[in-house]
N, C-alpha and C positions, 0 to 999 in steps of 0.2 A: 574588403574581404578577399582571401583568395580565389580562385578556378579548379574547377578539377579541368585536367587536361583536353584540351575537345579544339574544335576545329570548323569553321565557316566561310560564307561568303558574301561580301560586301556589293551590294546592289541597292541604289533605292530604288524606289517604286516606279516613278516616272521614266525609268530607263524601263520597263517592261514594254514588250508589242499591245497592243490594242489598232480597233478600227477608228480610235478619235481623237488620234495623235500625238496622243500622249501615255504613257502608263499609266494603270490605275490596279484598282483591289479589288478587280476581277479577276477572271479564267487564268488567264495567264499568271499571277499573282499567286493561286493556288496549284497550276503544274509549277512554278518556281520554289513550292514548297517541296511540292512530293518528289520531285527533280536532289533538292537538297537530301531528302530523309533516302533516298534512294543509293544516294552517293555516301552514304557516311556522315555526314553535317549535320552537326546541332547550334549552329550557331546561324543566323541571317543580323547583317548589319545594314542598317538604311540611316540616311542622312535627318535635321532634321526636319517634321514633317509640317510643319507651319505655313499658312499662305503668302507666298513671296511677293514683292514688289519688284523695286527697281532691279534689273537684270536678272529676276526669276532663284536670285542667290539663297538658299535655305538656310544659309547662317550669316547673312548682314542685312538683307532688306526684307524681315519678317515685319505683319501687321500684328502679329499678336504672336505671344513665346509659349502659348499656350492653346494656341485653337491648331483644326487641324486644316488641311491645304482640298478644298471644295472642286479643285480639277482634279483630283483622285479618287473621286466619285465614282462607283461603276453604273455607265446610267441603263446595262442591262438588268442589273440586281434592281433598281426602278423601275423596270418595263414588269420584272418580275410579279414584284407586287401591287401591281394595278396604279402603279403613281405615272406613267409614261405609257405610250403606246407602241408595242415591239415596231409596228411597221413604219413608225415616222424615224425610229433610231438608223439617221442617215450617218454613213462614215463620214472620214475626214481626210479626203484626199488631197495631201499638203505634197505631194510632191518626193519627199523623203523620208522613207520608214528608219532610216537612220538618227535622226534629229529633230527635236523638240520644237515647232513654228506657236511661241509662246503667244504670240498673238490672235492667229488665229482659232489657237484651242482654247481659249477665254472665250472668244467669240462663237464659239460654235458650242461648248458645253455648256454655257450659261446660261444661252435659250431653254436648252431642256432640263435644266434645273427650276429655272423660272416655272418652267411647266409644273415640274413633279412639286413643288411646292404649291403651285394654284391648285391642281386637284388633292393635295395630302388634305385642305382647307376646304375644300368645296362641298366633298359631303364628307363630314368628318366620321370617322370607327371608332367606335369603344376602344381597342386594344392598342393601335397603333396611336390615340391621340394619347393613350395613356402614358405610355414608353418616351411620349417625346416629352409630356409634362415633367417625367421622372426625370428625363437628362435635364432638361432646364433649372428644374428647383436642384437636382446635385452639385452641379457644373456653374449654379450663379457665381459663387468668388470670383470668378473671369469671366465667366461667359456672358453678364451681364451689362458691362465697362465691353467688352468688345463688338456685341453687335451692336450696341448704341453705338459705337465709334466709327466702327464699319459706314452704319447709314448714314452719318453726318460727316464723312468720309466721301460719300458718293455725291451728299447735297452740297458739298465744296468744290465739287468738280476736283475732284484730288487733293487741293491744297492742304498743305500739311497741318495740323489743330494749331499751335499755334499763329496761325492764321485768321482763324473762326475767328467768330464775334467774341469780343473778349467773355462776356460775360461763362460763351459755352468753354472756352479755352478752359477760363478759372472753375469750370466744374461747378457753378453757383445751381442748389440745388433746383430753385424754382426754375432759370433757363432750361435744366435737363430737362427736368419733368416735363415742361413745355416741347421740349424736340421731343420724348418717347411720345408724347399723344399725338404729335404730328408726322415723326416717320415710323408707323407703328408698323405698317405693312413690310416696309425695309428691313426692320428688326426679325419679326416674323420670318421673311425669309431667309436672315442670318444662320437666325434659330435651327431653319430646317434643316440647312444645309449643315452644319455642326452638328446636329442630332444625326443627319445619314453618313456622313464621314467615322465618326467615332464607332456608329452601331455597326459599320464594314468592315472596317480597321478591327476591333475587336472578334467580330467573327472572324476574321482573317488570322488575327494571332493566337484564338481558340483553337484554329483546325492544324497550326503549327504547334504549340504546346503540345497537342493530340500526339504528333507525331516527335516529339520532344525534341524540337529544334526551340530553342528560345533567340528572341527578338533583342536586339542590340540596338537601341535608340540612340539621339544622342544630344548633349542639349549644347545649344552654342553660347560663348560666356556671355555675350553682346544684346542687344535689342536693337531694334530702328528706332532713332527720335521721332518719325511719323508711324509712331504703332498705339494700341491701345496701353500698351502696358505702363510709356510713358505718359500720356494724357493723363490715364487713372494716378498715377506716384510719381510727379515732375519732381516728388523732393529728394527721389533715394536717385537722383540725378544732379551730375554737374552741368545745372543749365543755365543761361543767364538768366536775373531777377526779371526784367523788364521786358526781354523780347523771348523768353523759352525758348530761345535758340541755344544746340551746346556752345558750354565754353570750352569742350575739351573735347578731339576727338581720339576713339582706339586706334589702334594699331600697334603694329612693329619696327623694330627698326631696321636698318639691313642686315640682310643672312641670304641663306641659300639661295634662296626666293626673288630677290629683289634687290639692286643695287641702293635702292633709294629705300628701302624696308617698303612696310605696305600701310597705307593708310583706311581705313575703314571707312570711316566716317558716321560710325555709330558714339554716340555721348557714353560718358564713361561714368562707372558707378558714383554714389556717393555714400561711400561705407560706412560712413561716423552715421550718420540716418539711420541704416541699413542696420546698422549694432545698435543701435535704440530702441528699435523695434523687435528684436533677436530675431533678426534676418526672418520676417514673419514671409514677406514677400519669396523672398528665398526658400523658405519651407515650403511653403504652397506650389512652386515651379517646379520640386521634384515630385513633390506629394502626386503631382496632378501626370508628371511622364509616367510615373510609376504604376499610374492605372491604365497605360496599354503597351509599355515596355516591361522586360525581365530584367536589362542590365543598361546603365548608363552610362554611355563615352560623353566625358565633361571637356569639351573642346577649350584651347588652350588652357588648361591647366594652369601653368605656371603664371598666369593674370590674378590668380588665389593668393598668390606669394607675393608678387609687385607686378605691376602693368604700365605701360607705356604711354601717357599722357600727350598728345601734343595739341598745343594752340589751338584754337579756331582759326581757321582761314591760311594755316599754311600750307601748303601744294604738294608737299613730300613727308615722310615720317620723319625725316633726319634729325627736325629740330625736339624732340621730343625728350621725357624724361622719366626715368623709371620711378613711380609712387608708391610705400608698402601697402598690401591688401590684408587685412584680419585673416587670413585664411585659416588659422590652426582654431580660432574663435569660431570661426564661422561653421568648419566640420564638425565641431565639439558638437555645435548648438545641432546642427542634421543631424548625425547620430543622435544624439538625444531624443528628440524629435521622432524619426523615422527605423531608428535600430540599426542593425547591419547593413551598411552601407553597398550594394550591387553595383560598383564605378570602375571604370575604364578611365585612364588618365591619359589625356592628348597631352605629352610632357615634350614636345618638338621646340627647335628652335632654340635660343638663348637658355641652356638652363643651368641655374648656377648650386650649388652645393645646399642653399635654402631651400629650394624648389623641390630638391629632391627627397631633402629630410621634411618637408610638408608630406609629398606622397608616401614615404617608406612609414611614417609616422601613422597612417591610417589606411597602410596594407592596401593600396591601390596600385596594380599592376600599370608599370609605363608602357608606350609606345617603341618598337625598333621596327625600321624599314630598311628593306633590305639594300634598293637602291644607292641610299649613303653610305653603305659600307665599305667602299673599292678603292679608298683613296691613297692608297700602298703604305697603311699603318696598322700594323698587325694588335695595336692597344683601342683603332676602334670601336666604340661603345656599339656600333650597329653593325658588328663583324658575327655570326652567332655563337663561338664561340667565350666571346665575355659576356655572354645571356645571363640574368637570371633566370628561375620560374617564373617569379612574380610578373612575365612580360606579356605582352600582345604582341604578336610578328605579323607583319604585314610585307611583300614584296615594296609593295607600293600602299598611298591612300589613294579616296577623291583628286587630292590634290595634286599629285605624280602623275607624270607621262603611263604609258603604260608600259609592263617590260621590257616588250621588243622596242615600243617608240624612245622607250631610255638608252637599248641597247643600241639602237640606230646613232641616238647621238651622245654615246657613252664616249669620252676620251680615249687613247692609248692607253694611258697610265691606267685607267680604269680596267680596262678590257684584261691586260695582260696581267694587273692583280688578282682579277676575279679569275681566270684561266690558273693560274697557278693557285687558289686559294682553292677551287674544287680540282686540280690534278689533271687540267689538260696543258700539252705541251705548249698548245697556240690557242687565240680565241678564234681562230678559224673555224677548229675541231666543234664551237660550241654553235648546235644548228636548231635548239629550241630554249633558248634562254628563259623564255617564260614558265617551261617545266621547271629548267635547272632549279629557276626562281622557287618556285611553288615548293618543289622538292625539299630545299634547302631551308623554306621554313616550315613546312610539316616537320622535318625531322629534329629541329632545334629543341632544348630543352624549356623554350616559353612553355609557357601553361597552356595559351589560348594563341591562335594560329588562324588568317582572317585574310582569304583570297580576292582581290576583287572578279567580277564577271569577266571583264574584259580578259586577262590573263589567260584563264582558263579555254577559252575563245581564241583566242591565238589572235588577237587584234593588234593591231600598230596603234602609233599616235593619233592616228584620225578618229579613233573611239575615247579621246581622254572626256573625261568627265569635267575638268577646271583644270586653268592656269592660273596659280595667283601673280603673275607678271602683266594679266592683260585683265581690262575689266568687263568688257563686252564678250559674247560669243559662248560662254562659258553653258553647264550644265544642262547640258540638253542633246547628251548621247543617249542614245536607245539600241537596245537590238533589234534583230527584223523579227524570228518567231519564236514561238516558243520549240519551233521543231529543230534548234541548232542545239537545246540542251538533249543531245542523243546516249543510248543505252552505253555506246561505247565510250564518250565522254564521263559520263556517269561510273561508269566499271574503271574507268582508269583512277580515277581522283578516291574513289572506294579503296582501292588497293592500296595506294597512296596513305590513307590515313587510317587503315587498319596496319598498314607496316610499322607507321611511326606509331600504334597507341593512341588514337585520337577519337 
């Protein structure tokens, strides 16, 4: 579908201040609205929301593609309603209000989730056991394949399900049944915590609807092999027969990013299944974002057209090979399915003339960042003049440095194209690159226009959000409060995008 013209700002949750070290879908979550509707913005985009694993990543080591992430919990909105006790909600003094200490915010919210679940159970309410009945019996298609997976997740000491006892691996009905009567309290508090995530989250994007910013979700193409979604369907996976390990894992090859491309290390579809089924699994995964998003950014995109295969067990992306994906099959059957499609298309990196006639084919606005654009070729795709409407401008994503930290280590050739492409005689003359940035995409003629926080903030590279060059350290910027989103910050970025029609 198209956009009507409009304009937002790219923050997930977990970079919000809180007292417990992490972001969440609290106080601060709701000035970061009224902050947006103040400023002009109707758009907020957040990463996506699912409970992370290995290196806390929201798009490679998710446990489920469908549940939401139990540290963004507000456990004052718990004190509120009698499930916690305001005076035991101790903070979280890690040291650095700047950065994410993923361990120890595990460690410290968990308790008092632990809690808020023993008393939600202890004397149960008419209303409130009602509300959690109704998410459970709505939410079973997943919800019930994940928190059995969860618990039997925890009684393995982590180990990955192919691990388990074969019998629970192969899903044999009677072994389940057997583990649900036996981790039933685990489950239980899967439950809970999924019923209070979504019932926040949904208030949350209520009181921004209100205010008519709509929520930009976004779903990443991938899953973790140690998640629920595999366990539940090892078939619409390329896994081996014998040991459910992949035999294939995602990634890229090299590009901008990476000399050696990037390798994932999530198992890669297996679409001939997948089209058997008319992408039933695939229906249900937007069916289900779609009930607490407005618009979905479908990360790497062009994995729809052909995706990058490589071996198990090789060390680098290199050796890898490009395989066609159904994709023009696959949107028919959503559309179908779902009607008008509300998609943002991640079309970065390798994309070749297929790719693009897949997106232009079902009116899904691409990606351009501003960053790429300086490379002293005046026919670059992400220069804003060869825009179309149909686009998303971004200075930057997640993924990028941030302005100034780009500008810091932006080349020659860069500096003095971008300097002559906006009208200064030196890049000396240019002393807020991150406006310039901003400026330059408000006023482009994209449809949709999507600032990250950092920028706006005037932060260097020490506030990047991800490197995809390195694989540790990643995702775990934060701001300090909510008092840097100031009236005058607010009043500039307003003028800004009432200038440009946005």
């Amino acid at each position: 579908m198209s956009f009507q013209r409009a304009s937002g700002v790219l923050l997930h949750p977990t970079s919000l201040p809180s007292r417990f070290g992490i972001g969440d879908l609290g106080q601060a979550a709701y000035a970061f609205v009224d902050f947006l509707a103040k400023s002009g913005q109707t758009l907020w985009q957040v990463l996506p929301l699912g409970p992370t694993g290995y290196e806390h990543s929201p798009y490679i080591m998710n446990f489920s593609t469908f549940a939401g992430n139990p540290l963004l919990i507000d456990l004052e909105q718990l004190a509120k309603e009698g499930w916690l006790e305001a005076s035991d909600l101790t903070p979280l003094n890690d040291g650095n209000p700047e950065q994410v200490d993923f361990e120890q915010v595990i460690a410290h919210k968990t308790q008092f989730l632990k809690r808020a679940h023993e008393r939600f159970f202890a004397a149960p309410q008419a209303e409130p056991q009602a509300k959690f009945a109704r998410f459970c019996q709505e939410q079973a298609s997943w919800l019930d394949d994940f928190v059995l997976f969860m618990a039997l997740l925890e009684a393995n000491d982590g180990k990955s399900w192919n691990f388990w006892e074969p019998a629970i691996a192969r899903r044999e009905p009677e072994a389940l049944q057997a583990q649900r009567d036996r981790l039933n309290a685990q489950i239980q508090y899967h439950q809970f915590v999924q019923f209070k995530f979504f019932e926040q989250w949904q208030r949350l994007r209520h009181y921004a609807n209100e205010k008519n910013i709509k929520i930009v979700g976004d779903i990443s193409i991938y899953v973790c092999h140690n998640s629920s979604d595999v366990w539940a369907d090892p078939e619409l996976f390329k896994l081996d027969a014998n040991t459910f390990e992949p035999a294939f894992i995602a990634g890229v090859p090299p590009d901008y990013f990476s000399a050696t491309g990037q390798l994932w290390g999530n198992p890669v579809y297996n679409w001939e299944q997948a089209e058997k089924t008319g992408f039933a699994w695939w229906i249900k995964r937007f069916q289900v974002t779609l009930q607490y998003v407005d618009i979905v950014r479908v990360d790497h995109f062009r994995g729809f057209e052909a995706y990058w295969q490589v071996p198990a067990g090789e060390e680098t992306a290199i050796n890898g090979e490009w395989i066609a994906a159904p994709g023009e099959t696959f949107f028919k059957a959503l559309e179908q399915a779902l009607g008008t499609l509300p998609i943002m298309a991640e079309d970065l990196g390798i994309i070749t003339p297929e790719v693009d006639a897949l997106r232009q084919q079902f009116d899904f606005p691409g990606m351009r960042i501003l960053m790429f654009a300086f490379g002293d070729d005046p026919n670059n795709a992400y220069l804003p003049h060869n825009y179309t409407s149909n686009t998303v401008v971004y200075p930057g994503t997640h993924d990028n440095d941030t302005a100034i930290g780009w500008w810091q280590q932006a080349s020659d050739t860069e500096k003095q194209f971008l300097a002559r492409y906006f009208g200064y005689d030196s890049p000396a003359e240019i002393t807020d690159i991150n406006w310039l940035l901003i400026r330059a995409a408000l006023a482009s003629v994209a449809d949709l226009a999507v600032i990250p926080l950092q920028d706006l903030l005037d932060l260097d590279g020490r506030s990047r959000m991800n490197d995809p060059s390195r694989n540790d350290g990643n995702w775990r910027w934060r701001y300090r409060s909510s008092d840097l989103l100031t009236q005058a910050l607010s009043d500039r970025l307003r003028e800004l995008t009432q200038l440009y029609s946005r």
